[in-house]
C-alpha positions in Angstrom: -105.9 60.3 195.6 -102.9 59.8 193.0 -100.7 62.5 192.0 -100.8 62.3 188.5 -103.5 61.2 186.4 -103.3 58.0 184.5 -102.1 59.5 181.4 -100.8 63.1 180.3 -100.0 65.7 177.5 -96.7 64.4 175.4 -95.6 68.3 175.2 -95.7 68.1 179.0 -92.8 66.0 179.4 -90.6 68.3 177.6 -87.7 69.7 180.3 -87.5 73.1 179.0 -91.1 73.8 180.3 -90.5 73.1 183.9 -86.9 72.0 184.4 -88.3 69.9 187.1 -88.4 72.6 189.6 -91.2 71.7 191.6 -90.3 68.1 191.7 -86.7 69.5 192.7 -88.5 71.2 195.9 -89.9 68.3 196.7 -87.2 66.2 196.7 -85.4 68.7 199.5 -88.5 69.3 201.5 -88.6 65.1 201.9 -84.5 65.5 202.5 -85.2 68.2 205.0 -88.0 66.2 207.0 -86.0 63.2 207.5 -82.2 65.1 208.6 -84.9 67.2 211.1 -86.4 64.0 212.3 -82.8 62.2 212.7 -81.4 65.5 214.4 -83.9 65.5 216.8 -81.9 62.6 218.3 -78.8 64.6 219.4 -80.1 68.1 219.4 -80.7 69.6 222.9 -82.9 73.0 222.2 -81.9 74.1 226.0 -79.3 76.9 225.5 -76.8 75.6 227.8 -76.7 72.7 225.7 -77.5 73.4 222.0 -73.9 74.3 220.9 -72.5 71.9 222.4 -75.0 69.4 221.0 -74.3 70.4 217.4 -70.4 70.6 218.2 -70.9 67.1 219.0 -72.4 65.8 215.9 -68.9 66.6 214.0 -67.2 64.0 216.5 -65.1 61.2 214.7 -67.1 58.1 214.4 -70.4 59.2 214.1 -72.8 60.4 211.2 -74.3 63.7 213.3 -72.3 66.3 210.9 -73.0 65.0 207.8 -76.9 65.0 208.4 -76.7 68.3 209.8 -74.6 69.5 206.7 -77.3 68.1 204.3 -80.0 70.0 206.4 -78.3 73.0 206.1 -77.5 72.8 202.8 -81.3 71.7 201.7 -82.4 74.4 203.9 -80.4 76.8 201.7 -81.2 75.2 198.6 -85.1 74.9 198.8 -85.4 78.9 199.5 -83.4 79.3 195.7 -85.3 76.0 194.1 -88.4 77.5 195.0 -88.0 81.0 193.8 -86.7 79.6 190.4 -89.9 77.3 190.3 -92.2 80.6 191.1 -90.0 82.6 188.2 -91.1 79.8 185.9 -94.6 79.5 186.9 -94.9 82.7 186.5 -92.7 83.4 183.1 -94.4 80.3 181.6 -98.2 81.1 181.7 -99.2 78.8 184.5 -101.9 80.9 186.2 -104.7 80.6 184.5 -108.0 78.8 186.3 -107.3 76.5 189.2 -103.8 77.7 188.9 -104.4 81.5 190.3 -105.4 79.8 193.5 -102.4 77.6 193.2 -100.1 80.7 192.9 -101.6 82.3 196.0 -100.8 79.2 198.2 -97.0 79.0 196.4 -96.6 82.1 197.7 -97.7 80.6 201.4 -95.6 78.4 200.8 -92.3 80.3 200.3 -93.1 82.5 202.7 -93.1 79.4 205.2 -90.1 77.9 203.7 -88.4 81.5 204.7 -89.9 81.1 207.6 -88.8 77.8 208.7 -84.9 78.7 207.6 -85.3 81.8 209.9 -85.9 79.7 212.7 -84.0 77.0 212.3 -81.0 79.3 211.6 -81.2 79.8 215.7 -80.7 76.2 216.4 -77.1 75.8 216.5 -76.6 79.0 218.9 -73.4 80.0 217.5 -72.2 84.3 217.6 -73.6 83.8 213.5 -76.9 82.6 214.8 -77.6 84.7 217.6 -76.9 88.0 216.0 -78.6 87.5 212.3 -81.6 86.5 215.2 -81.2 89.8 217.2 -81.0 91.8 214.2 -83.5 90.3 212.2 -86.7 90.3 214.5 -85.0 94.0 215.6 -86.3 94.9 212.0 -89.6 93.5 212.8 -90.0 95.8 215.3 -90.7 98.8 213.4 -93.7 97.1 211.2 -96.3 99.6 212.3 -98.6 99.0 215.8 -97.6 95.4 215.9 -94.1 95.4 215.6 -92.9 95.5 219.3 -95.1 93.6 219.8 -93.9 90.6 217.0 -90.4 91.1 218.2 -91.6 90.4 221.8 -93.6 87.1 221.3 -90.6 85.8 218.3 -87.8 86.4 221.5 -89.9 85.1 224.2 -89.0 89.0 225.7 -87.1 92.2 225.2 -83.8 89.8 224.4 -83.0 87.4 222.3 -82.1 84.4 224.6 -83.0 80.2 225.9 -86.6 81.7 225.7 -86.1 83.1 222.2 -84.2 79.1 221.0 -87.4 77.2 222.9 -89.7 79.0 220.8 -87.9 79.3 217.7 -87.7 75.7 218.6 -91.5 74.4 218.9 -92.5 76.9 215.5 -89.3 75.3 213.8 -90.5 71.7 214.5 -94.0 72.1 215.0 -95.9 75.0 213.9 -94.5 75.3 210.3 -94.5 71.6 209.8 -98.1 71.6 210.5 -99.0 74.4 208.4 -96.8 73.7 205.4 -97.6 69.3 205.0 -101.4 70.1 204.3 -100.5 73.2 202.2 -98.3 71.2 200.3 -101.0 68.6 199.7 -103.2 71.3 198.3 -100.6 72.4 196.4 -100.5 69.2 194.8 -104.2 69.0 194.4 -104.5 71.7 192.8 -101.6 70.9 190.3 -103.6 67.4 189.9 -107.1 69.2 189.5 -105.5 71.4 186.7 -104.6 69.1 184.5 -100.8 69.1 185.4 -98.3 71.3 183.6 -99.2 74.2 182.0 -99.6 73.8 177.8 -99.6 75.8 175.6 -102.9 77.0 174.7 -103.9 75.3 171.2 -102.8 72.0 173.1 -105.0 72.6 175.7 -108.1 73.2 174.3 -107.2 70.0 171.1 -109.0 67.1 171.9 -106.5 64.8 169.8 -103.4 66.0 171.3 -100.8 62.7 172.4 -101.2 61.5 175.7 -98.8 59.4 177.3 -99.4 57.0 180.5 -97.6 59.1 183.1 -96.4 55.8 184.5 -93.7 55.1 183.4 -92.9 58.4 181.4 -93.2 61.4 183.9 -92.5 59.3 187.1 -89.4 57.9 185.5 -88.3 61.6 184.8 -88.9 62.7 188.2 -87.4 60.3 190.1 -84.4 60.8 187.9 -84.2 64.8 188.5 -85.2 63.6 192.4 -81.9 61.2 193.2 -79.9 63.4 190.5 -80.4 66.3 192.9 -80.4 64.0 196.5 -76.9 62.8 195.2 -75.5 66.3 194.5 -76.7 67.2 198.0 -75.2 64.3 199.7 -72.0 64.4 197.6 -71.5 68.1 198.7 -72.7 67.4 202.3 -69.8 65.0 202.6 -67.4 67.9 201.8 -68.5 71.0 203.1 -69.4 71.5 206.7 -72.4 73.7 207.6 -71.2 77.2 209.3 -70.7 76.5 213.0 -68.7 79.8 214.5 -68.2 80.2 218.6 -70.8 79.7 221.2 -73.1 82.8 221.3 -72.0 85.5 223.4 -74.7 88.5 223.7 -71.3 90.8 225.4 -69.7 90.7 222.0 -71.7 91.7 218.7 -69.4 90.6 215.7 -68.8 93.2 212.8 -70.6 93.4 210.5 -73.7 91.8 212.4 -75.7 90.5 209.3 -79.2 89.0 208.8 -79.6 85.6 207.4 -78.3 85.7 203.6 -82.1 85.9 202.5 -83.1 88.5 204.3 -80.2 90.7 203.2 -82.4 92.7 200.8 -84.3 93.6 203.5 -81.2 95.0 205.7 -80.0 96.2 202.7 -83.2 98.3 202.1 -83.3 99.1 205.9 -80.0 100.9 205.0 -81.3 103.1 202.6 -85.0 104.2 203.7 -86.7 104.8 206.6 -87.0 101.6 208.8 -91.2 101.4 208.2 -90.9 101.1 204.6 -87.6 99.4 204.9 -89.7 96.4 206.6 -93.2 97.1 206.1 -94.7 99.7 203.4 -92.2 98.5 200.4 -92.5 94.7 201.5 -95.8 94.8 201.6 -96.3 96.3 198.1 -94.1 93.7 196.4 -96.3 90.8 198.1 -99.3 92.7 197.1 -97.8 93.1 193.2 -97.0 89.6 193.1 -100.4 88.2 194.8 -102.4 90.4 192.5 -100.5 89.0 188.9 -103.0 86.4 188.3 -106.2 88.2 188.8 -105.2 91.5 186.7 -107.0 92.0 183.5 -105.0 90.4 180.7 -102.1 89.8 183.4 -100.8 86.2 182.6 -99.0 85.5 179.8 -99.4 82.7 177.0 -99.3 79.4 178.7 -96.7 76.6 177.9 -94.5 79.5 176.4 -91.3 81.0 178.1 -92.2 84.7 178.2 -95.3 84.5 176.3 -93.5 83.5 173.3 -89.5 84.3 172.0 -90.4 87.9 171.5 -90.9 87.9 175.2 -87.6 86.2 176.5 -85.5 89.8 175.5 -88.2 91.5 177.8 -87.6 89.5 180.8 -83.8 89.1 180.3 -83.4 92.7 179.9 -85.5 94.2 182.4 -84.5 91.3 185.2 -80.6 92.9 184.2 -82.0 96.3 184.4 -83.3 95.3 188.0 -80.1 94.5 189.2 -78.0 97.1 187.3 -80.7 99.7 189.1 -80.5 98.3 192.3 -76.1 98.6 192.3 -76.9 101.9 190.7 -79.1 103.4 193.5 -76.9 101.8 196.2 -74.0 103.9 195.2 -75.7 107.0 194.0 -77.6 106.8 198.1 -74.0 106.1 199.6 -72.1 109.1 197.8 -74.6 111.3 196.9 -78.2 110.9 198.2 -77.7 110.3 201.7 -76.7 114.0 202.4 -79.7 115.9 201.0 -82.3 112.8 202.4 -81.1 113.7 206.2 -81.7 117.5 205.7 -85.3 116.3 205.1 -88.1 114.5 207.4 -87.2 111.5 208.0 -90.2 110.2 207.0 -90.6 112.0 204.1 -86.6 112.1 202.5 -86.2 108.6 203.5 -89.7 107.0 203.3 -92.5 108.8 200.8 -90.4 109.8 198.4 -87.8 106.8 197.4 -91.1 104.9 198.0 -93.0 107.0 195.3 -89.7 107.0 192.8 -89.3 103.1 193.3 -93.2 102.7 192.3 -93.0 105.7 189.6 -90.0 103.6 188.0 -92.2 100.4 187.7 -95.0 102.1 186.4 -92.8 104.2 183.8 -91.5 101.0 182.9 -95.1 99.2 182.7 -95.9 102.0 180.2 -93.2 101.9 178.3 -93.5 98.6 177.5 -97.3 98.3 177.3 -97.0 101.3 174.4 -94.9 99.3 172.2 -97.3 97.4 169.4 -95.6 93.9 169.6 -95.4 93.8 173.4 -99.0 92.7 175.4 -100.0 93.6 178.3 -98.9 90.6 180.4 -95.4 90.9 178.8 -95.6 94.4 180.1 -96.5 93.3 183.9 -93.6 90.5 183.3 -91.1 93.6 182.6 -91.9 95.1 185.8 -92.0 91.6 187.6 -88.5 91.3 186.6 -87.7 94.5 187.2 -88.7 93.9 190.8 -86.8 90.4 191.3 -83.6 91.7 189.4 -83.5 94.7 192.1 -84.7 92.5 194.9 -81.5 90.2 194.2 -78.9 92.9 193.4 -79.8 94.3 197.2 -78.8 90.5 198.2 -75.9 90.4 196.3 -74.8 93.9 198.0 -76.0 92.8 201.5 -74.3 89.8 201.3 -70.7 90.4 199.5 -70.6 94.0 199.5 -71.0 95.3 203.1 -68.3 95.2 205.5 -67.5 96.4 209.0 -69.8 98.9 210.5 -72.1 97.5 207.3 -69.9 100.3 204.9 -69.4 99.2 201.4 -65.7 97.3 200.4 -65.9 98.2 196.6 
């Protein structure tokens, strides 16, 4: 089996349509599987040992650091590469046919790149590690009937401790490796069975369009993006360390005791509502939205063309800004305002049923809105409210991350 076909679509090879995104993730995943792999040399997962392990990689003389730094920093990278490469999927047409499927198992996919960040960000057992740990699989405790239960088997017991590094440990080097390879294969597969890149829909369907020999056009032009990237990893590896802070210490919680930087919306969320739709009920309706895009009734947008065409592009921009401006917006209005009238009310119902019901009657509005307007289609009007949900998603990110300071209180 060969990952490209002998020869492709011309229009293909432009770098506007894909900006080498996927190719980019792949380039880091293979970067990530060979630091793990060499890591694995030094690394002690007993907890004793494990920060003192990774302290040792930085010793003069030896290589240790620097492949540690360009795991971390791939780590990093691949969760932003990949959520550029679904945007662009996703803004660009691409899920039409075998390509629905093929968004379904990208979304697998990121979820397992998350995944294997979340437990590798244990490994160095440092007072960072430990407590984004302890406070992240805290949240997952309040996913209804099988939270405790979640947080128990992810800690190896009511603590996080050498139980919770072993088993963050074997999923980190062994579970998710074994579920993403052959996932990532299929993803491939399906890419291959598809015809490649998404074209734009007269291209696809004309029988005299060019066609190139992919060898030595499209392979020349990823292995250029490939090293392009591999040397801006290495080069920045070779000057900035990887955050190693002091050895754990469960007596001493630092303030402000954050989750890992990608999980910050969710902390950031957990903040604001109550701590089942905080982690669960909102969550799982933002999976659900993005899941369902290719299989909804004139859902997916012209293929080959940024925003189903330059009409389109305004759409996205403006509602992926209004996203964030929103999310900044609700933040402060919840911190000053909201927050005094929400605790005279049920829990449940001032901090849980009905932020829920405004957050999902402001998509809608805004689906309606756009869907009314004669030049706009339908699929431009699910992209509006796609964006609207990334642009708030990162603006909670941005807060969680740069905004929040001791006892988690806002610095602006």
């Amino acid at each position: 089996m060969h990952l490209h076909p002998r020869t492709i679509p011309a229009e293909t090879l432009r770098v506007t349509l894909s900006f080498g995104l996927g190719g980019m993730a792949a380039t880091l995943v293979m970067l990530l599987f060979i630091s793990g792999l060499l890591q694995l040399l030094s690394y002690s997962p007993q907890a004793h040992q494990a920060y003192h392990s990774v302290l040792s990689m930085y010793e003069p003389g030896g290589l240790g650091g620097f492949v540690r730094n360009c795991h971390y920093w791939a780590g990093n990278l691949l969760v932003i590469i990949t959520f550029l490469h679904m945007l662009r999927v996703m803004l660009t047409g691409a899920l039409t046919g075998f390509r629905r499927y093929n968004w379904v198992v990208g979304i697998v996919l990121f979820t397992l790149v998350l995944f294997a960040n979340f437990t590798g960000y244990l490994m160095p057992w440092d007072q960072l590690a430990f407590w984004a740990v302890t406070i992240f699989t805290a949240m997952l405790s309040y996913i209804p009937l099988i939270g405790d239960a979640l947080m128990t088997l992810l800690r190896g017991g009511d603590e996080v401790g050498p139980e919770t590094l072993s088993t963050f440990f074997a999923i980190h080097i062994g579970i998710v490796p074994a579920l993403f390879v052959p996932l990532l294969i299929y993803h491939f597969w399906l890419i291959r069975k598809s015809g490649g890149l998404i074209r734009r829909s007269r291209e696809s369907t004309n029988s005299s369009v060019e066609r190139l020999p992919a060898m030595p056009h499209l392979v020349a032009r990823e292995a250029a993006v490939g090293f392009s990237l591999l040397a801006l990893v290495l080069l920045f590896a070779a000057f900035v360390d990887a955050p190693l802070g002091t050895e754990a210490n469960p007596a001493q919680s630092p303030n402000p005791a954050k989750a890992a930087w990608y999980f910050m919306g969710l902390q950031e969320l957990l903040l604001h509502l109550h701590p089942s739709f905080a982690v669960s009920v909102v969550p799982l309706l933002v999976f659900l939205f993005f899941l369902s895009l290719p299989f909804l009734k004139d859902g997916t947008l012209s293929g080959g063309v940024w925003c189903g065409g330059p009409g389109g592009i305004p759409i996205a921009a403006g509602a992926g800004c209004a996203g964030g401006l929103l999310g900044f917006f609700v933040v402060w209005l919840d911190d000053v305002l909201l927050s005094r009238y929400a605790d005279m009310l049920d829990a449940w119902l001032g901090r849980g049923v009905i932020p829920t019901a405004g957050l999902v009657l402001i998509s809608v509005t805004v689906f309606l809105l756009l869907s009314r307007h004669p030049a706009v289609s339908r699929a431009q009007a699910l992209m509006g409210v796609f964006m609207l949900v990334c642009g708030g998603a990162a603006s909670l990110t941005l807060i969680g991350v740069m905004l929040r300071g001791p006892e988690m209180a806002l610095v602006w």
